[in-house]
N, C-alpha and C positions, 0 to 999 in steps of 0.2 A: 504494500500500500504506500501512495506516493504523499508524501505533505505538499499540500498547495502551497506556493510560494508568499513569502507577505508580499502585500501590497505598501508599497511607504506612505506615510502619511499623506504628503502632498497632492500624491496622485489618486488617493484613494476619495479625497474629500472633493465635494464640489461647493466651489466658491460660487454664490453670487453675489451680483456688485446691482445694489438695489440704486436707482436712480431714486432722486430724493422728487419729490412730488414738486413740477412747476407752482413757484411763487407767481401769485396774482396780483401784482405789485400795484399798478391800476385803482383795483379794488379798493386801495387807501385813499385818494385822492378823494377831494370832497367834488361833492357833483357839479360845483359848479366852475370846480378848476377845469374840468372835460369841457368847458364852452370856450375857454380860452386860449388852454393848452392846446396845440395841434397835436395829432396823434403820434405823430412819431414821438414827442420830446416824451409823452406821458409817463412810461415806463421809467427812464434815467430821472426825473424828476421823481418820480415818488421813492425811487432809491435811494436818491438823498436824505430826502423828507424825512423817512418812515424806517422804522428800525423791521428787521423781521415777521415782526411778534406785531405789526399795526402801527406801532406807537409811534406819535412824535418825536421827532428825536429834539432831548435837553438840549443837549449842546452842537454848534457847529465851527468848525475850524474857519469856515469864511465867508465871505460874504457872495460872490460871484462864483456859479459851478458852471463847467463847462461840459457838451455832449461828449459820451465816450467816440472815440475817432473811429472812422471807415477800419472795417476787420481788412488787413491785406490780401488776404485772399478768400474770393468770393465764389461760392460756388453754384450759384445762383443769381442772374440778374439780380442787380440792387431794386430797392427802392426806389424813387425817383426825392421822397420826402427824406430820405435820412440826407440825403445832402442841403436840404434847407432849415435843419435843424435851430435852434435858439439858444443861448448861452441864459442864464438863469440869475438874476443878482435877488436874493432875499434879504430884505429888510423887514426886521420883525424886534426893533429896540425892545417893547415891554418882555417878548420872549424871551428872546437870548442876554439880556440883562437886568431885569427886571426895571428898566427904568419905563416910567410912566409920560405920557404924551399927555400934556391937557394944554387947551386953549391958553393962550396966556392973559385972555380978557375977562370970561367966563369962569375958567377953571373945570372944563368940562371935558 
């Protein structure tokens, strides 16, 4: 009687490699940013914006974001809209520093 040979670990085990569920990045953006944003920016915009998990993000490094650039190699006609892209400057003072904005007449 013959003993089966082992099999080595490596080869015995079957890896899968789970792809992680596409982000709906979009989804975060308030409804009425989709009337002004154009559709191509939507997505790198809300990447900034928005941490994973939804949220706001607390803090931000700058004030001006720029679109991620053309991928060098396409493997698929482009867009015609990612080359019209927009560069992004948020200004949001009470947010990102908690200073407050009031009239200087009113106080409102």
């Amino acid at each position: 009687m013959q003993h089966p040979q082992p099999i080595p670990p490596a080869a015995s085990s079957h890896v899968v490699h789970l792809r992680p569920p596409e982000m709906n990045w979009v989804s975060f953006l308030p409804k009425q940013f989709l009337g002004v944003i154009k559709a191509a920016d939507r997505e790198w915009i809300a990447q900034c914006l928005y941490n994973p998990a939804g949220q706001f993000r607390q803090q931000f490094p700058q004030n001006w974001f720029h679109p991620p650039s053309s991928p060098k190699v396409m493997t698929a006609p482009p867009d015609p809209h990612f080359y019209f892209r927009q560069r992004m400057f948020l200004w949001a003072p009470m947010w990102m520093w908690g200073i407050s904005l009031k009239c200087p007449q009113c106080n409102t």
